[in-house]
Backbone bond lengths (Angstrom), bond angles and torsions (degrees), N, CA, C in turn:
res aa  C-N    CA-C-N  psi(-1)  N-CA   C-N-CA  omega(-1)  CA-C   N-CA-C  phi
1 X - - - 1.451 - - 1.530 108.42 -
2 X 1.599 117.55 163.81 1.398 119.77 -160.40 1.063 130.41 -161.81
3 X 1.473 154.95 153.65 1.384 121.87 174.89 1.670 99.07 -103.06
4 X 1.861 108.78 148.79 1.116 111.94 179.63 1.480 116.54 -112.93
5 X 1.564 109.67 93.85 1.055 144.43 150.62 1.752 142.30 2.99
6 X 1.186 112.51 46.55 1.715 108.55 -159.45 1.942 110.62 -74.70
7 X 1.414 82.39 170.37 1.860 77.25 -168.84 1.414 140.62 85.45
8 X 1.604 80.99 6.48 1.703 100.45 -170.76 1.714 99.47 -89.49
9 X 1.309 134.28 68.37 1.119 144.01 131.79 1.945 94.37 54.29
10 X 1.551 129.65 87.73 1.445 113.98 171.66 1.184 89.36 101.56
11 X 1.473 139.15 -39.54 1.562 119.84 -146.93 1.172 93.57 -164.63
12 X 1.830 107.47 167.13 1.360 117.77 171.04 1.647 99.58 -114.45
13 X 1.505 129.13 120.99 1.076 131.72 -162.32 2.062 111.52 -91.65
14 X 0.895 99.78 139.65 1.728 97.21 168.37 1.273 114.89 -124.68
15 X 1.459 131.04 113.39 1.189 132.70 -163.58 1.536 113.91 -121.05
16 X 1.331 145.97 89.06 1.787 137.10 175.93 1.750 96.46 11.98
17 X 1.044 110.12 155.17 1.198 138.26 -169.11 2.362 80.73 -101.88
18 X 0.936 107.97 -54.40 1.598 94.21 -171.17 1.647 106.93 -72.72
19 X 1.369 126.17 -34.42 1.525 120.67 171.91 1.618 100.00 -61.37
20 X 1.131 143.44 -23.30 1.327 134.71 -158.23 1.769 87.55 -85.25
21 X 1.452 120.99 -81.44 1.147 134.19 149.24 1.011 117.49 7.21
22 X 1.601 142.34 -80.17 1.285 162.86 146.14 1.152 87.43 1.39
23 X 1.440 126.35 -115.64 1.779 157.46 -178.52 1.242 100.78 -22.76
24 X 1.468 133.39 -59.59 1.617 112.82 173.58 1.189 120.91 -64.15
25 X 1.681 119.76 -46.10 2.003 98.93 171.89 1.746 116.96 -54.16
26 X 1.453 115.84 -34.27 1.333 107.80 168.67 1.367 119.80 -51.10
27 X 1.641 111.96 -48.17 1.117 109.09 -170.39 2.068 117.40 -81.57
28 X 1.079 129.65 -2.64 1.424 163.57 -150.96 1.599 77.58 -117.21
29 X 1.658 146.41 -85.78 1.264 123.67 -157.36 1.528 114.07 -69.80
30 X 1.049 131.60 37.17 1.241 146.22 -160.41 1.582 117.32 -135.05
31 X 1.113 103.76 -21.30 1.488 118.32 -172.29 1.545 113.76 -134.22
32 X 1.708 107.88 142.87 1.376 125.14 178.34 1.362 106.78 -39.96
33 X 1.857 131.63 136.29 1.005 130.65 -164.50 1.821 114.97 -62.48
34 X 1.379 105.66 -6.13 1.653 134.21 -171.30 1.949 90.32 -75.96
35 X 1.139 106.20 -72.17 1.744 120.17 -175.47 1.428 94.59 -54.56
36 X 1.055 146.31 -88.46 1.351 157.73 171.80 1.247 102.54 -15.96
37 X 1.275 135.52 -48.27 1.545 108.10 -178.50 1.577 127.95 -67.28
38 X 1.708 118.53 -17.92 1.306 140.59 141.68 1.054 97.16 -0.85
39 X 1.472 124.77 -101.47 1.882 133.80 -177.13 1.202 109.15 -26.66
40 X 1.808 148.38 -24.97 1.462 123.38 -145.30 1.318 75.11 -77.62
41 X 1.396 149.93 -97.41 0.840 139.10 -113.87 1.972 116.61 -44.99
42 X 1.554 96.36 -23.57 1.162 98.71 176.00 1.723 119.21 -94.01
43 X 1.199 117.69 -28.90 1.352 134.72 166.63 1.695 121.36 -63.37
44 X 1.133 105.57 -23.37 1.237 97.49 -169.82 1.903 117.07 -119.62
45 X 1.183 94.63 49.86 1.286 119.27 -177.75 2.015 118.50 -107.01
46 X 1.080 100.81 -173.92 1.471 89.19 -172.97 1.213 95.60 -150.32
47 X 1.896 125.79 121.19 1.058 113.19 -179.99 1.196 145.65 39.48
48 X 1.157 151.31 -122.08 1.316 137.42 -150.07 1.919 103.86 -106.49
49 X 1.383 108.77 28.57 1.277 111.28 -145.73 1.905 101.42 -72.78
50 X 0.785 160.91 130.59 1.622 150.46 -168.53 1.671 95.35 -101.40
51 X 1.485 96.40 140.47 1.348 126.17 -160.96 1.452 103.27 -129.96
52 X 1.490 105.57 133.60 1.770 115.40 -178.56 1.476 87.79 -122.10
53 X 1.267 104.05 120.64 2.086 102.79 168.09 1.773 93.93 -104.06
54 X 1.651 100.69 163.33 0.983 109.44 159.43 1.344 156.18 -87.80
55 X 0.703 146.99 -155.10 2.165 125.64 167.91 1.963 89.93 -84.60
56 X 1.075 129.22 -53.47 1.219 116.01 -171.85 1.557 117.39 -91.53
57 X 1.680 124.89 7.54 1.160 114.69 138.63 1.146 126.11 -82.11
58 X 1.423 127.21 -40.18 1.452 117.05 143.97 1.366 134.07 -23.16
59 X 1.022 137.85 -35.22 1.194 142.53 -155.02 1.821 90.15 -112.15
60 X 1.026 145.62 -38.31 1.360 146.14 177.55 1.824 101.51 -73.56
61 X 1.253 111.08 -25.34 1.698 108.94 -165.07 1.630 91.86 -98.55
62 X 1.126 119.14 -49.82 1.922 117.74 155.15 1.548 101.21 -19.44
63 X 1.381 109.51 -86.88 1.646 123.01 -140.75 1.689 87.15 -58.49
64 X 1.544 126.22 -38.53 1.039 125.12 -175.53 1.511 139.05 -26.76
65 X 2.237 88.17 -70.65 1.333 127.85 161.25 1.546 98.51 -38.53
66 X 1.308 123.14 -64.28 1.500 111.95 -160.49 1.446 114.75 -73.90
67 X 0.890 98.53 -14.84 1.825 88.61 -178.21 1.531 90.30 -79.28
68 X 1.219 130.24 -62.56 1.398 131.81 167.74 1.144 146.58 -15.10
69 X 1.451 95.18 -34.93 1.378 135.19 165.59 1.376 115.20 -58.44
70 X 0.938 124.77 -53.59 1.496 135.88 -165.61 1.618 123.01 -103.17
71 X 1.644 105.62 -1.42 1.191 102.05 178.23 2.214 91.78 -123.96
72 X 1.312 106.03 -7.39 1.677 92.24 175.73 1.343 114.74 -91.63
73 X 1.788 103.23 154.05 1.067 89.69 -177.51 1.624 90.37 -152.15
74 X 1.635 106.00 114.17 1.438 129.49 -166.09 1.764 114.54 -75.61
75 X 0.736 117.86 146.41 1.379 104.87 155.49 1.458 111.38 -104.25
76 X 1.173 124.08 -13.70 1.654 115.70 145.84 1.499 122.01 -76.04
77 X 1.085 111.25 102.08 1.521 106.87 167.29 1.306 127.25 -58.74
78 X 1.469 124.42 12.22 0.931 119.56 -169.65 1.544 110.00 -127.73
79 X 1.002 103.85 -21.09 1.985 118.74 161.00 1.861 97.03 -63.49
80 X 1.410 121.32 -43.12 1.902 125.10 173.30 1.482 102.97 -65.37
81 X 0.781 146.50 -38.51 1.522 154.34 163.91 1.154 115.95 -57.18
82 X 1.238 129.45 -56.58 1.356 142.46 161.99 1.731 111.47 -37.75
83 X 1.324 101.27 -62.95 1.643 108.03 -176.32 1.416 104.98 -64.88
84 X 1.041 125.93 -40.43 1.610 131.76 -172.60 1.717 91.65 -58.82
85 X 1.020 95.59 -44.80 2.074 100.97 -164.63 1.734 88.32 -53.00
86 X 1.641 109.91 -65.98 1.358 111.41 -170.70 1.365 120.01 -44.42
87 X 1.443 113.52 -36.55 1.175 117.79 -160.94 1.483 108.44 -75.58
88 X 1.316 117.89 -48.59 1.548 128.47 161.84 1.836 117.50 -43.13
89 X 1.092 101.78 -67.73 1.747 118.31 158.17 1.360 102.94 -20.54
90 X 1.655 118.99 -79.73 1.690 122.87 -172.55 1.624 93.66 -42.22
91 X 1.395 114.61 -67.23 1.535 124.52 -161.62 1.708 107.64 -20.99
92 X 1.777 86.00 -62.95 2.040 93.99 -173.18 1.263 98.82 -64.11
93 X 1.556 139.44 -53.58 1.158 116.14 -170.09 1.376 143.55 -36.38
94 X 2.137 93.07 -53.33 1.489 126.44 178.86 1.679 94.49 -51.05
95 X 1.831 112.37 -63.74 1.666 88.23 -163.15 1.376 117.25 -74.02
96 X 1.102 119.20 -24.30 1.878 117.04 164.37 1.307 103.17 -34.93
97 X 1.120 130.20 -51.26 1.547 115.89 -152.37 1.378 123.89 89.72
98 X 1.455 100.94 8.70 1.523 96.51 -160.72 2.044 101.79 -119.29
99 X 1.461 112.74 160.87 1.305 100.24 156.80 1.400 148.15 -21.58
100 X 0.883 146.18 133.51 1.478 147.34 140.89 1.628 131.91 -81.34
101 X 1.595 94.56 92.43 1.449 99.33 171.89 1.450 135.55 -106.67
102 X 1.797 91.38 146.43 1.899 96.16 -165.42 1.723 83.59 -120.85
103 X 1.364 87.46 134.19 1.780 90.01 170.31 1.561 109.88 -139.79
């Protein structure tokens, strides 16, 4: 099971619900407890739970990813890939104007 991912630039992405998980607490111990709270809305869910963000939680969970970006450093390369996806993802959402949905 997974969350399915819109905004993913080409594609709609589906990623495990625990790789998603994974990569944001990595990326969350990395950042001022201010940046880090960005993710609850995404962190603090339960399983298969479906999530509507807004244009300006989007845009706070964006700026997040990138700071995040540049100071993590995975030994899965593929949890860094992942966030990059998200981080791009927030991007289109934020300038659409439109929702962000995880299902």
């Amino acid at each position: 099971m997974g969350w399915t991912i819109q905004h993913i630039p080409g594609r709609t992405e589906c990623r495990s619900y625990s790789a998603v998980h994974d990569a944001l607490r990595a990326a969350q111990a990395k950042l001022s407890p201010v940046k880090a709270a960005a993710f609850s809305p995404l962190l603090d869910r339960h399983g298969d739970a479906w999530v509507e963000l807004t244009p300006q939680q989007t845009e706070a969970i964006r700026d997040a990813l990138k700071a995040a970006i540049s100071r993590v450093w995975l030994r899965n390369r593929d949890s860094l890939f992942l966030l990059r996806d998200l981080a791009e993802a927030a991007d289109t959402a934020a300038r659409s104007g439109q929702p962000w949905r995880w299902n």
